[in-house]
N, CA, C and O of each residue as an XYZ file, in Angstrom:
784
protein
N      92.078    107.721     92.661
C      91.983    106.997     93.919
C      93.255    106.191     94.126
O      93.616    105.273     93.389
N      93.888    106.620     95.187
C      95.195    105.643     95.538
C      94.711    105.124     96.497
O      94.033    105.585     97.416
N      95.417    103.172     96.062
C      95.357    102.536     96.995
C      95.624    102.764     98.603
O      96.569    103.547     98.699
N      95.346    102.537     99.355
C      96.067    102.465    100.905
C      96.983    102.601    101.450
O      97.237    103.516    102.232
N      97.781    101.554    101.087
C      99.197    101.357    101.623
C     100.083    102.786    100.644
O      99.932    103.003     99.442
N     101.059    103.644    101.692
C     101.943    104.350    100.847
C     103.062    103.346    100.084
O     103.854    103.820     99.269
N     103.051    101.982    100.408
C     104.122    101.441     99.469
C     103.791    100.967     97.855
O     104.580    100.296     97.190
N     102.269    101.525     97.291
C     101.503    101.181     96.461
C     101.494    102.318     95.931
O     101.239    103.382     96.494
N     101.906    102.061     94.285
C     102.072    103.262     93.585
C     100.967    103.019     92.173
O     101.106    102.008     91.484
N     100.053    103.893     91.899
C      99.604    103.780     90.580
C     100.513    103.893     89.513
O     101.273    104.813     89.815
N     100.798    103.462     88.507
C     102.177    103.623     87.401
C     100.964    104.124     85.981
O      99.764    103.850     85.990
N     101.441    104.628     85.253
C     100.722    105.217     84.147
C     101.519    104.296     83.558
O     102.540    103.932     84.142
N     101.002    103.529     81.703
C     101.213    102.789     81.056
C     102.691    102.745     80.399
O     103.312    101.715     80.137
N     103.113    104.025     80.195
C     104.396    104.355     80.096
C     105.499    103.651     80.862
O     106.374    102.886     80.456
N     105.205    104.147     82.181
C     105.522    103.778     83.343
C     106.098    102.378     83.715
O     107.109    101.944     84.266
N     104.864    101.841     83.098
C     104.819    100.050     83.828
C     105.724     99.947     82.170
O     106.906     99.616     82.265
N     105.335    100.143     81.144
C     106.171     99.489     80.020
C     107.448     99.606     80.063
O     108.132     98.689     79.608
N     108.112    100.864     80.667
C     109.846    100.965     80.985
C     109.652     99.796     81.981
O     110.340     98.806     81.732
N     108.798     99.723     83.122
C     108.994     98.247     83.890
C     109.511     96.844     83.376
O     110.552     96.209     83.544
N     108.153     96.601     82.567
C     108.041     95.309     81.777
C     109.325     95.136     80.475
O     110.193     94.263     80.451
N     109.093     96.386     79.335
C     109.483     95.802     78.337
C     111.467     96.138     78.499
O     112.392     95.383     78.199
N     111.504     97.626     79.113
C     113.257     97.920     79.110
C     113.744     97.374     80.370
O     114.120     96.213     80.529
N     113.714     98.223     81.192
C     114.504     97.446     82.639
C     114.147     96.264     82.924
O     115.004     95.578     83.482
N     112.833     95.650     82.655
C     112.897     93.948     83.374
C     112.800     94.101     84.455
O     112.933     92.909     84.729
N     112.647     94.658     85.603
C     112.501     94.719     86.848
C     111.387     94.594     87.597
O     111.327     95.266     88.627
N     110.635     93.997     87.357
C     109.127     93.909     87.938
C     108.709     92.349     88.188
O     109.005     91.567     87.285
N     108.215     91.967     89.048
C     107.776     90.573     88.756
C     106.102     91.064     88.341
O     105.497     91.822     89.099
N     105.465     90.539     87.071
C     104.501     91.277     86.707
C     103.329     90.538     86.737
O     103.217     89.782     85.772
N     102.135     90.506     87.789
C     101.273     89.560     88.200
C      99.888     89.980     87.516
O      99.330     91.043     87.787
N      99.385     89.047     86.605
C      98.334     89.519     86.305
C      96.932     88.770     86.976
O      96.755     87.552     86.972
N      95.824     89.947     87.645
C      94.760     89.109     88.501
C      94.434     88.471     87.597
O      94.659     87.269     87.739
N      93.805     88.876     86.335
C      92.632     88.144     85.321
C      92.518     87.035     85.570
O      93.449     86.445     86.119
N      91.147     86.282     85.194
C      90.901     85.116     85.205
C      91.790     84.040     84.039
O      92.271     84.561     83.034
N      91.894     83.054     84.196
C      93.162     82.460     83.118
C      92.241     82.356     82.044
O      92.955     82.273     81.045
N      90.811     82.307     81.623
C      90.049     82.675     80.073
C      90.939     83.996     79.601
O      91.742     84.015     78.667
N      90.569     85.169     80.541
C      90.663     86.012     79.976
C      92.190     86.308     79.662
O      92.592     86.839     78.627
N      92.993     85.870     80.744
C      94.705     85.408     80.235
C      94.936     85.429     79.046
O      95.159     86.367     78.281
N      94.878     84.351     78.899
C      94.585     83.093     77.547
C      94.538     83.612     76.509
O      95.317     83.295     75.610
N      92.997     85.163     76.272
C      92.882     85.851     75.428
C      93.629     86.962     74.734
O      93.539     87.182     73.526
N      94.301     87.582     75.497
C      95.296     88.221     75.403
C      95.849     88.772     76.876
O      95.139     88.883     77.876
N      97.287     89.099     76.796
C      98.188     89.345     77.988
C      99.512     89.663     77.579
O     100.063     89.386     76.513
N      99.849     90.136     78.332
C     101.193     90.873     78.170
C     102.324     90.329     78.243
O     102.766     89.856     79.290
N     102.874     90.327     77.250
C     104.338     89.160     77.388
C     105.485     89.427     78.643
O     106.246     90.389     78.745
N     105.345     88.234     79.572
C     106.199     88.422     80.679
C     105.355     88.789     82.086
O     105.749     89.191     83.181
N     104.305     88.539     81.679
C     103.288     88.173     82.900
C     102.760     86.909     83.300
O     102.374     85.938     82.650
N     102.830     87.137     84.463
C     101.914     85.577     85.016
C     100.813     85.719     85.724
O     100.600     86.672     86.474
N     100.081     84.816     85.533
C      98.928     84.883     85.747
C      98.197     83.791     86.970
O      97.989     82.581     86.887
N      97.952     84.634     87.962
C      97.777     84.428     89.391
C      95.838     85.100     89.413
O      95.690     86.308     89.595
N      94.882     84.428     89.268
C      93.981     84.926     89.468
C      93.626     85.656     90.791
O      94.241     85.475     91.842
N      92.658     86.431     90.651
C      92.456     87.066     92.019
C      92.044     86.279     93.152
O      92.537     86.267     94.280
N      90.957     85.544     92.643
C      90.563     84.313     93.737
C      91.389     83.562     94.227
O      91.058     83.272     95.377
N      92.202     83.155     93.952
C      93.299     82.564     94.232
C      94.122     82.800     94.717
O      94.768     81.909     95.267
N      94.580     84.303     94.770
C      95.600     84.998     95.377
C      95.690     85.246     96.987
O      96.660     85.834     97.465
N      94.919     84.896     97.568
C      95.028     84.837     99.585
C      95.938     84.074     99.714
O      97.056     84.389    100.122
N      95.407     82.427     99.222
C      96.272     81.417     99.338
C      97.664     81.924     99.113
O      98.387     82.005    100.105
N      97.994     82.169     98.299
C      99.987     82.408     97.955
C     100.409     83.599     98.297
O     101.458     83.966     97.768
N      99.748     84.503     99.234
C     100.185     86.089     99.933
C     101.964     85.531    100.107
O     102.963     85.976     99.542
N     101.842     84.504    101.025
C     103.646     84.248    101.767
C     104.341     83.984    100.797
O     105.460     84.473    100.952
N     104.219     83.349     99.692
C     104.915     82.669     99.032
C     105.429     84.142     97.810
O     106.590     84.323     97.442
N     104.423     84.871     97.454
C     104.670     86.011     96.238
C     105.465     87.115     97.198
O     106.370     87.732     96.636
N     105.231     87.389     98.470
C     106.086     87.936     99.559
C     107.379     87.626     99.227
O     108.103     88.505     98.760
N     107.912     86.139     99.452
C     108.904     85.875     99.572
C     109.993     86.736     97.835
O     110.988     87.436     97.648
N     109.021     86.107     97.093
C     109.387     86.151     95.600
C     109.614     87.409     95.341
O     110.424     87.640     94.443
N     109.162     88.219     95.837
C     109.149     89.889     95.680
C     109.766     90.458     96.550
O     109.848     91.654     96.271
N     110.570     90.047     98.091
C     111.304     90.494     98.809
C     112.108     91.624     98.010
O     111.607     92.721     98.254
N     113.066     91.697     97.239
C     113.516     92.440     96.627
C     113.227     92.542     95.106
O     114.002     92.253     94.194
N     112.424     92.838     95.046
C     111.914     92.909     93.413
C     110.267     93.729     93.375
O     109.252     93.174     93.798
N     110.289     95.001     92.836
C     108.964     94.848     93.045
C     107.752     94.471     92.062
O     107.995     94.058     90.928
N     106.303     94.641     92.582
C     105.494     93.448     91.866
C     104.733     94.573     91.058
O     104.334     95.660     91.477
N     104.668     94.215     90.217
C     103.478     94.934     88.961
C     102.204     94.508     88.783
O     102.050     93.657     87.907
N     101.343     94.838     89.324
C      99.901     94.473     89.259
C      99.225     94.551     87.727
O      99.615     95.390     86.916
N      98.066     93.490     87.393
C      97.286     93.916     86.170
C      96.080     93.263     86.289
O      95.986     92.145     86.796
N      94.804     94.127     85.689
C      94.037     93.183     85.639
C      93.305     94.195     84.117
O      94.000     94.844     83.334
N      91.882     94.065     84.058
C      91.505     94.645     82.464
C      91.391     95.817     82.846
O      91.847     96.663     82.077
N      90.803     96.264     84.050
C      90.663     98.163     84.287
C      91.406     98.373     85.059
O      91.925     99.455     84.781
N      91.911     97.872     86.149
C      92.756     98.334     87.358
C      91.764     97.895     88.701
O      92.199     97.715     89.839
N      90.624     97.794     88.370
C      89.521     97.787     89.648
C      90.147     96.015     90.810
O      90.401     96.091     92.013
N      90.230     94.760     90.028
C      90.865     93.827     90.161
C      92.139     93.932     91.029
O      92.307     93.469     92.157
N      93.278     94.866     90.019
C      94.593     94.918     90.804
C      94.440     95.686     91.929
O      95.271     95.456     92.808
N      93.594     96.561     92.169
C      93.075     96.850     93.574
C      93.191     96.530     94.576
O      93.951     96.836     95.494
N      92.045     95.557     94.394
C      91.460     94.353     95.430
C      93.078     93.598     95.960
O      93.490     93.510     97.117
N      93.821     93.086     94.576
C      94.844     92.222     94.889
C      96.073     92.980     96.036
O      96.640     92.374     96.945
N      96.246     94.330     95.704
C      97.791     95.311     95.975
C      96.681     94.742     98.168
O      97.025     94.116     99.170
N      95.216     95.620     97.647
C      94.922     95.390     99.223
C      95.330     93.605     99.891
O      95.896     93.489    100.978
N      94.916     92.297     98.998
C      95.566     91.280     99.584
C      97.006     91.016     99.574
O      97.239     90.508    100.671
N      97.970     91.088     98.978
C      99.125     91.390     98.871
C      99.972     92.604     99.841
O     101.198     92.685     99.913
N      99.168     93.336    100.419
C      99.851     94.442    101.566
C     100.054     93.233    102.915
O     101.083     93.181    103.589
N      99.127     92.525    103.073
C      98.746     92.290    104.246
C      99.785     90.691    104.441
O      99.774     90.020    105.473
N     100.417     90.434    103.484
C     102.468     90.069    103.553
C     102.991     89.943    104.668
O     103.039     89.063    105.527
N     103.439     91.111    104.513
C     103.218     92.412    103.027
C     104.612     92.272    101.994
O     105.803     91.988    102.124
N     103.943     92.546    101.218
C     104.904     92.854     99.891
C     105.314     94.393     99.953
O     104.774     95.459    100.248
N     106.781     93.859     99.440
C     107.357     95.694    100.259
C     106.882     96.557     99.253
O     106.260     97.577     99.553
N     107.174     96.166     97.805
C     106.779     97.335     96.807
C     105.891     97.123     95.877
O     106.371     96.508     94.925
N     104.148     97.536     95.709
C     103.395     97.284     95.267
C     103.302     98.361     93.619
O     103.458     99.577     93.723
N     103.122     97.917     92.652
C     102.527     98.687     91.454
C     101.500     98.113     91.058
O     101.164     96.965     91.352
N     100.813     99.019     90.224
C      99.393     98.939     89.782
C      99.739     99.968     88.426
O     100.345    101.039     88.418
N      99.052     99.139     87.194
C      99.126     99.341     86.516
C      98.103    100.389     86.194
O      97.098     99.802     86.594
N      97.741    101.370     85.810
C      96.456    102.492     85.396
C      95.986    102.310     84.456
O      96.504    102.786     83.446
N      94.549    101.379     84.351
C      93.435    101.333     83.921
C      93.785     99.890     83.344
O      92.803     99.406     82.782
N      94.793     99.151     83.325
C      94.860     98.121     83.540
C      95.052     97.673     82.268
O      95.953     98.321     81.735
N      94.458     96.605     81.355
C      94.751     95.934     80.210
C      94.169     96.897     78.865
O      94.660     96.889     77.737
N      93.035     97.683     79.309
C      92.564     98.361     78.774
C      92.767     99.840     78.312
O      92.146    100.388     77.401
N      93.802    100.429     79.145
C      94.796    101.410     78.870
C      95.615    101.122     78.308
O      95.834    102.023     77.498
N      96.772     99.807     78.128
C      97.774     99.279     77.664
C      97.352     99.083     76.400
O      98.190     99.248     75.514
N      96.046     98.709     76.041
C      95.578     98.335     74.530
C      95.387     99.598     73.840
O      95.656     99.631     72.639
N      94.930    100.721     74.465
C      94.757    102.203     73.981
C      95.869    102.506     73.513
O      96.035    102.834     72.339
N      96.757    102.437     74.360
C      98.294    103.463     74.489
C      99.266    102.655     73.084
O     100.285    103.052     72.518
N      98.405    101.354     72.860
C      99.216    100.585     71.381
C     100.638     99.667     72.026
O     101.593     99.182     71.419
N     100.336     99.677     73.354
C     101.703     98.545     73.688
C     101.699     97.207     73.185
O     100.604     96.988     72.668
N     102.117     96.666     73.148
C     102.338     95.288     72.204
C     101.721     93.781     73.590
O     102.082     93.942     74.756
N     101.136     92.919     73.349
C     100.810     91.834     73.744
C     100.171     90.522     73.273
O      99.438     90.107     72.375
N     100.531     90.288     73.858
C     100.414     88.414     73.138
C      99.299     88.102     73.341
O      98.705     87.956     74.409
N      98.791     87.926     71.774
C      97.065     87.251     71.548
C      96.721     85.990     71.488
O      97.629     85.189     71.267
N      95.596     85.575     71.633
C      95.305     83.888     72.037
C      94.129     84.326     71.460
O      93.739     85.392     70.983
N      93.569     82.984     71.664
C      92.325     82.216     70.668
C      91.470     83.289     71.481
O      91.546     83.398     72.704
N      90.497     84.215     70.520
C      89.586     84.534     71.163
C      87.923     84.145     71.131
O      87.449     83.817     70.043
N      87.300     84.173     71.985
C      86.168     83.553     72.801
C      84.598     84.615     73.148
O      84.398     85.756     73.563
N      83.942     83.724     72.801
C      82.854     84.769     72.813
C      82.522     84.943     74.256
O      83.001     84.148     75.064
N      81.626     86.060     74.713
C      81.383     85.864     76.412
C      80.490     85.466     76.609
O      79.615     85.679     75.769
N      80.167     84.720     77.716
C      78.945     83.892     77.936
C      77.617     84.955     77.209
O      76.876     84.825     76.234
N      77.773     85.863     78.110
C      76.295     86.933     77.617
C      76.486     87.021     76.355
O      75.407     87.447     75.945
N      77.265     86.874     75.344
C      76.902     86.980     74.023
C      76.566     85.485     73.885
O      75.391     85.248     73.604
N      77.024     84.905     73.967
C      76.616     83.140     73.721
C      75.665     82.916     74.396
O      75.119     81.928     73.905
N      74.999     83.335     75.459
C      73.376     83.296     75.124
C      72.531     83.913     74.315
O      71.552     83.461     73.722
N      72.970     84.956     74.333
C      71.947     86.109     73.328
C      71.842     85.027     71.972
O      70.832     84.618     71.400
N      73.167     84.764     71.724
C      72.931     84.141     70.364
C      72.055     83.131     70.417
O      70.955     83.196     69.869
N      72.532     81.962     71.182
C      71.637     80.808     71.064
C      69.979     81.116     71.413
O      68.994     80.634     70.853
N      70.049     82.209     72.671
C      68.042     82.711     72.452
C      67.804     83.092     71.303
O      66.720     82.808     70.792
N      68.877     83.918     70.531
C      68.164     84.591     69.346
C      67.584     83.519     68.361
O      66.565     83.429     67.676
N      68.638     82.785     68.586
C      68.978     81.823     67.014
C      67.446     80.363     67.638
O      66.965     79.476     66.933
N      67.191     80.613     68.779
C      65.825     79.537     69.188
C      64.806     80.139     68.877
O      63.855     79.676     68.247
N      64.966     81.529     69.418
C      63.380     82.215     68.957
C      62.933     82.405     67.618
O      61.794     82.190     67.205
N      64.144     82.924     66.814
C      63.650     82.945     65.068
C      63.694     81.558     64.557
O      62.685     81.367     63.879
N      64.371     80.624     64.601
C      64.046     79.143     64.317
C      62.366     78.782     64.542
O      61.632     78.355     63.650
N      61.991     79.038     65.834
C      60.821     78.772     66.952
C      59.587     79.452     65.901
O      58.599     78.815     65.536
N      59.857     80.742     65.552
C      58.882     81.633     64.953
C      58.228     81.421     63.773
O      57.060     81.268     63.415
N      59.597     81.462     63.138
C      59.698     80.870     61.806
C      59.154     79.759     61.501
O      58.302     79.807     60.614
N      59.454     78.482     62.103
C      59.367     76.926     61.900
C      57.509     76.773     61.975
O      56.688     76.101     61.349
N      57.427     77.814     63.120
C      55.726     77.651     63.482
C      54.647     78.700     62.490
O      53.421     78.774     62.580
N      55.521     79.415     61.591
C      55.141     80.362     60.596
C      54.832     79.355     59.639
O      53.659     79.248     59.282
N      55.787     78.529     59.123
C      55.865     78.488     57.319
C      55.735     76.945     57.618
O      54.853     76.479     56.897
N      56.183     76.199     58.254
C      55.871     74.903     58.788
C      55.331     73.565     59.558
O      54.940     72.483     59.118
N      55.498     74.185     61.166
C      54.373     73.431     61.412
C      54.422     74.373     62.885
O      55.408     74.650     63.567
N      52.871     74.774     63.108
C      52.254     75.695     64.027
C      53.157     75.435     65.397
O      54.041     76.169     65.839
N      52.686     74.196     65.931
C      53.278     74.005     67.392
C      54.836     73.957     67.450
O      55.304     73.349     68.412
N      55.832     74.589     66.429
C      57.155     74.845     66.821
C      57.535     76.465     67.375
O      58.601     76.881     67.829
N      56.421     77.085     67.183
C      56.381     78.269     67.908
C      56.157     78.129     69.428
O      56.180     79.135     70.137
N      55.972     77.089     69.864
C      56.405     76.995     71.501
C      57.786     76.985     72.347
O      58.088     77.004     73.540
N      58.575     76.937     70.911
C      60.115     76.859     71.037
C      60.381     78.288     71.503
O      61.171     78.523     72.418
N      59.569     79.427     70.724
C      60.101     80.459     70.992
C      59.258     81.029     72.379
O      59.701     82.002     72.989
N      58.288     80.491     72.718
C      57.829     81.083     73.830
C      58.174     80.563     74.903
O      58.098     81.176     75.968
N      58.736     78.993     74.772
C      59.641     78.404     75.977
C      60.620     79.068     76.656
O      60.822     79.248     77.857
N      61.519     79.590     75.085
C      62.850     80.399     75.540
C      62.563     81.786     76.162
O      63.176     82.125     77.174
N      61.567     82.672     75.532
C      61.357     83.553     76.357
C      60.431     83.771     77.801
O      60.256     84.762     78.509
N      60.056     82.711     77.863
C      59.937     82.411     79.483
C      61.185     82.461     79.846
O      61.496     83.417     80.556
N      62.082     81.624     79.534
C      63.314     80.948     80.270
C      63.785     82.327     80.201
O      64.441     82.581     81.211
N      63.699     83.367     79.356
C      64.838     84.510     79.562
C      64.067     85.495     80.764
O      64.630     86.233     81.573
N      62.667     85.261     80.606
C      61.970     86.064     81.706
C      62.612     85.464     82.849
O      63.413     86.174     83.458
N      62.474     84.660     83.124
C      62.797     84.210     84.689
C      64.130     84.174     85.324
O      64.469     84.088     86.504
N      64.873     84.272     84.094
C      66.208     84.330     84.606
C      66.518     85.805     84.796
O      67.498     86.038     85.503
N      65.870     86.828     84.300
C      66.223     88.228     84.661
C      65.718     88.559     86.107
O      66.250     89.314     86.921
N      64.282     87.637     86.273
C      63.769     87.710     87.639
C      64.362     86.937     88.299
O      64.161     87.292     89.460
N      64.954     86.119     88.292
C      65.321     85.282     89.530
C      67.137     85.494     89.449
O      67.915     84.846     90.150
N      67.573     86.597     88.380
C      69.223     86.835     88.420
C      69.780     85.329     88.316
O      70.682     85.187     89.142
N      69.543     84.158     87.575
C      70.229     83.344     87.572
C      70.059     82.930     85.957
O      69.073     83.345     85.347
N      70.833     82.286     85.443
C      70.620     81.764     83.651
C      70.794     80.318     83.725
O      71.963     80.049     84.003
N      70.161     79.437     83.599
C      70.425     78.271     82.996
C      70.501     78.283     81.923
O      70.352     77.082     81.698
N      70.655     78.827     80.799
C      71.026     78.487     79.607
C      72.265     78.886     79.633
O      72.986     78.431     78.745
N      72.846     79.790     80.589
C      74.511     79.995     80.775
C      75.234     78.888     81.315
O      76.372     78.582     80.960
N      74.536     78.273     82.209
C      75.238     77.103     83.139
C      74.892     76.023     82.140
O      75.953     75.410     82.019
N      74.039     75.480     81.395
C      74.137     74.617     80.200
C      75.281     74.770     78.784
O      75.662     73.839     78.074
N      75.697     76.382     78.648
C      76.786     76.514     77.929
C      77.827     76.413     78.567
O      78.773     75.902     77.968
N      78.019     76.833     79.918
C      79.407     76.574     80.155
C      79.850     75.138     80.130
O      81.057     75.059     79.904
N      79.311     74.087     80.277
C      79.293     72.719     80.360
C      80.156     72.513     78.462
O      80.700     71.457     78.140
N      80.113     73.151     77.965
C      80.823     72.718     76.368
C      81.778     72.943     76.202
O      82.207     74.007     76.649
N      82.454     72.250     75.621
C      83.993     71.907     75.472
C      84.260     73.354     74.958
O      85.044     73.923     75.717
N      83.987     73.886     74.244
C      84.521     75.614     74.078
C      84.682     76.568     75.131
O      85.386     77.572     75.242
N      83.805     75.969     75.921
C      84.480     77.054     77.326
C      85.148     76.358     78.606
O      85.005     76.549     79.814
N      86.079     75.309     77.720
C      86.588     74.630     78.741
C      87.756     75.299     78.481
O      87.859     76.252     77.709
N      88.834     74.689     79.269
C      90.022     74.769     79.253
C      91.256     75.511     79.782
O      92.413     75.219     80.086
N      90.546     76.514     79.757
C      92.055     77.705     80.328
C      91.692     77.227     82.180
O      90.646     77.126     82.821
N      93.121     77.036     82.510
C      93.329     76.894     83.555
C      94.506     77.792     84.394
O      94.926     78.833     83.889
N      94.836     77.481     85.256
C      95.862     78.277     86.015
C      96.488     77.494     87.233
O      95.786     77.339     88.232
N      97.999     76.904     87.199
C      98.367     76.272     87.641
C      98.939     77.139     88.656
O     100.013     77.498     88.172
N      98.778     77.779     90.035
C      99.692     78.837     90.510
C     101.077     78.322     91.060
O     102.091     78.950     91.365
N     100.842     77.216     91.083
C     102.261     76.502     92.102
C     103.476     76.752     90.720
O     104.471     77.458     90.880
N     103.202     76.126     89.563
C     103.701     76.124     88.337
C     104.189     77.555     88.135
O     105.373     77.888     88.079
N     103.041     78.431     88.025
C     103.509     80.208     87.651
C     104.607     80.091     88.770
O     105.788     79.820     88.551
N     104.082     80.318     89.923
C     105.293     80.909     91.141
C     106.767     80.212     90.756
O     107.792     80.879     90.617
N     106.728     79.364     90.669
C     108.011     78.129     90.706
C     109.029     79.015     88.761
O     110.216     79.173     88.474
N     107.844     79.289     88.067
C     108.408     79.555     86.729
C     108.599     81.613     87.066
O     109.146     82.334     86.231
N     108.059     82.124     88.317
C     108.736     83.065     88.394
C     109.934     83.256     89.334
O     110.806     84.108     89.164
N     109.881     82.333     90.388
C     111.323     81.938     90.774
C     112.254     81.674     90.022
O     113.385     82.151     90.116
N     111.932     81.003     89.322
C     113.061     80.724     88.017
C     113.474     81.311     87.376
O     114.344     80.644     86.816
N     113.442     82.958     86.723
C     112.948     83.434     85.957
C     113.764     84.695     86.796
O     114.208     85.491     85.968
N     113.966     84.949     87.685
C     114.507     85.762     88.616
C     115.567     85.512     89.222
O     116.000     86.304     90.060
């Protein structure tokens, strides 16, 4: 599936790495969210989330006038969305990376790792798991009424599949472990002006 615009080229991993790592010629924008940044990314990318990216269309225009832009996100589905906000500039020369962070990790290209982080859906699973066998257990071998622990939580997991919402996700995100990664875009843009 090619994007829209004919000035939007899919690049195979090869492709974008003569971009990034030999010629240098790319300003290389990655959508990801700045967690997933954070976690690993490709040295010589910046990181412009997707949500964020309407706001600075004029400004990455300007920056890319003559230079063109290298899209990334983990599959390609992301840099998509972005090449379509980024046409509408327009930015003269759009790339997209093929299959995105997740092809680049296949193909064995080299990138810069960061602290890695569990995902929310596993950090609930755990903490239900780790309530219900506590819950089971405690009301097994110790004292009866701590087995309400485990039938509390699996209410709470019933209802959140029915009602598509988790409070025990929105109570974890609140902890200092899933704080932090941020994304300054004024900062990126200004450090890829610079940089160029």
């Amino acid at each position: 599936m090619n994007p829209k615009n004919a000035n939007t080229t899919i690049v195979p991993v090869e492709k974008a790495y003569e971009m990034i790592m030999v010629t240098q010629d790319a300003i290389v924008i990655d959508v990801r969210t700045p967690a997933e940044f954070e976690a690993k990314h490709i040295a010589g990318s910046h990181n412009i989330p997707l949500d964020q990216l309407p706001v600075y269309t004029n400004e990455i225009a300007k920056l890319a006038s003559n230079t063109p832009v290298l899209l990334i996100c983990q599959s390609g589905t992301r840099a998509r969305k972005a090449a379509e906000i980024l046409q509408t500039a327009p930015v003269p020369s759009l790339s997209l990376l093929d299959g995105g962070m997740v092809a680049w990790e296949k193909a064995g290209k080299p990138y810069k790792q960061g602290v890695q982080k569990w995902s929310m859906e596993r950090q609930v699973r755990g903490v239900a798991g780790t309530l219900v066998l506590l819950g089971a257990l405690g009301g097994l071998f110790a004292w009866k009424p701590l087995t309400w622990i485990a039938a509390l939580v699996g209410g709470g997991l019933a209802y959140s599949a029915a009602s598509n919402t988790c409070g025990m996700a929105l109570l974890l995100s609140k902890l200092p472990y899933n704080q932090g990664a941020v994304c300054d875009v004024r900062q990126t843009l200004k450090n890829i002006k610079d940089a160029a």
